[in-house]
C-alpha positions, 0 to 999 in steps of 0.5 A: 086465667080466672082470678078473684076479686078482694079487698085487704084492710090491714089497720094498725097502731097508726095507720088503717090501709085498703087494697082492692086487687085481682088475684088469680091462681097463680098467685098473680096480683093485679091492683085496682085501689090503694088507701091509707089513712092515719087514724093513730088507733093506738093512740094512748094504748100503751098507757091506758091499755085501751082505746081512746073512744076519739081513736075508735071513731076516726077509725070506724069513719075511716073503716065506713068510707072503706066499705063503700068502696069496696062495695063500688069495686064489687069485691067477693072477698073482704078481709079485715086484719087489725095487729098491735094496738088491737092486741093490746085493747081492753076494749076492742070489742067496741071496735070490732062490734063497729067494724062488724057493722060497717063491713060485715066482716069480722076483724080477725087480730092476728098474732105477731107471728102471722103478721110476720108471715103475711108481710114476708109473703107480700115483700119477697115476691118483687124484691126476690126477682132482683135480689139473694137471700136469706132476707131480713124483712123489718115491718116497722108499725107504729106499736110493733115491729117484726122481723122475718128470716127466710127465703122462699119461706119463712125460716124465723119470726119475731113481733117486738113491742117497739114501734114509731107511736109506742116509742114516742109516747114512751120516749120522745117528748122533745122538740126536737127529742133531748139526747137523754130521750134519744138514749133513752129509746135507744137502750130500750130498742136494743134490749128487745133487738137482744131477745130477738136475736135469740130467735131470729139469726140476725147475722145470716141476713143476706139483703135486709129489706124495710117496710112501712111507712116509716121506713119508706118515708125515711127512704123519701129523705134519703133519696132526696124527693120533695114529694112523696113517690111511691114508684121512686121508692119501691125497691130502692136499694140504699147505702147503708150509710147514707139510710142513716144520715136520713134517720140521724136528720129526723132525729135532729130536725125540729117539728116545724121543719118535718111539717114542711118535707113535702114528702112526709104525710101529716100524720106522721109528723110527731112519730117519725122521729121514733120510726127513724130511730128504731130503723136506724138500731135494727140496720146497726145491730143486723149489720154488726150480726152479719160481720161476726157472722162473715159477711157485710151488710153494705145496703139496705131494700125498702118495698111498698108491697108488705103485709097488705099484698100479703093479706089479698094473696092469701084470698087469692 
């Protein structure tokens, strides 16, 4: 079967990821490279409404190294998706003016509601073999995080502006964050999940499924690894309860002590308390939707396939 090869960069508040894959027309996914760089893009955003020029360069140096390997891999198509941080930029045509130079693509800032399409499309297929739906996938970035209700399709979308770097600029300033902090954020995290509440039916979630890294680095906890593997914890399924202990921990554990998980990437040290806490809130109120609605939420999935397999589909 003919397929097509493509190269995804999804680059977000925190971190700027490529895929390199084969796609054919069958919608088959076969993956030739996998990177990811913490460039923090969206650092001081929420603050100052743009982005910080130290941000923009670690991005584009990230974004040129990219390039060439796309070129090496002889990609045909090449999509450049940026979300959060790049919605919220006075000056993102700097960004996109830098890209443009690098790729020869331009950077398409895709709404809330897409990125809640493609990150349902790349999670589902693999966690749909194993498990029923409905399913809730929570994509967790570092300035928003989605939520997306459906089955074969999408049925109900939200983007909420609550993510691991909005929420410890906001929030979490101590090492380790003060109760007050941590109350603090999350009151905040449980006002937007009641306004997204009333778009997406929480309570019909048959399997809950997470994805990013922050939710795949608290499932690294949970599963007890001293290093990060990426085979361990794709589609893992986890007691609720024990998911968050995990979060509970990050919350608890000063700086010096995450420095040293073997499993946590350096650059996501200083946020992952934020992440934990908010992926600690959405499991909460999901599974008290879910036990007025009838039913009960005893574990949660997490996938390494999200938005970037969602990206290289749509190229297929």
């Amino acid at each position: 079967m003919t397929s097509t090869r493509v190269a995804a960069i999804d680059c977000g508040t925190n971190s700027i990821r490529l895929l390199v894959a084969d796609v054919d027309a069958a919608g088959n996914l076969t993956e030739l490279d996998r990177r990811m760089e913490v460039v923090r893009l969206g650092q001081g955003v929420d603050r100052t409404g743009e982005l910080a020029p130290e941000a923009l360069e670690r991005t584009l140096a990230a974004t040129r190294g990219y390039a060439a390997a796309i070129e090496a891999a002889g990609a045909q198509r090449v999509r450049f998706v940026a979300t959060s941080a790049t919605r919220d930029a006075r000056n993102r045509d700097a960004f996109f003016d830098g890209v443009r130079d690098a790729l020869g693509v331009d950077v398409e800032v895709i709404s809330g509601h897409e990125e809640a399409q493609l990150s349902f499309r790349g999670a589902t297929g693999a966690v749909a073999e194993n498990h029923a739906g409905p399913f809730l996938v929570v994509d967790l970035g570092g300035g928003s995080t989605e939520l997306v209700l459906g089955t074969s399709t999408v049925d109900a979308s939200v983007s909420m502006d609550i993510g691991s770097v909005r929420m410890t600029e906001r929030h979490l300033h101590g090492d380790p964050p003060s109760a007050g902090e941590i109350e603090e954020a999350r009151a905040d995290v449980r006002a937007h999940l009641d306004d997204a509440a009333r778009v997406v039916p929480l309570g019909k979630t048959a399997t809950l499924v997470g994805l990013a890294g922050s939710i795949t680095t608290v499932t690294a906890h949970a599963l007890g690894l001293t290093e990060y593997l990426r085979e361990r914890v794709n589609q893992a399924e986890l007691p609720v309860e024990t998911v968050l202990e995990s979060c509970a921990a990050f919350l608890a554990a000063p700086r010096a002590e995450r420095t040293a998980m073997g499993f946590l990437h350096p650059g996501r040290v200083d946020v992952i308390a934020a992440g934990a806490l908010v992926w600690s809130e959405v499991i909460l109120r999901v599974a008290a939707d879910v036990r007025t609605a009838g039913g009960s939420l005893t574990h949660v999935v997490t996938s390494e396939y999200d938005i970037l397999d969602g990206i290289a589909l749509s190229m297929g």
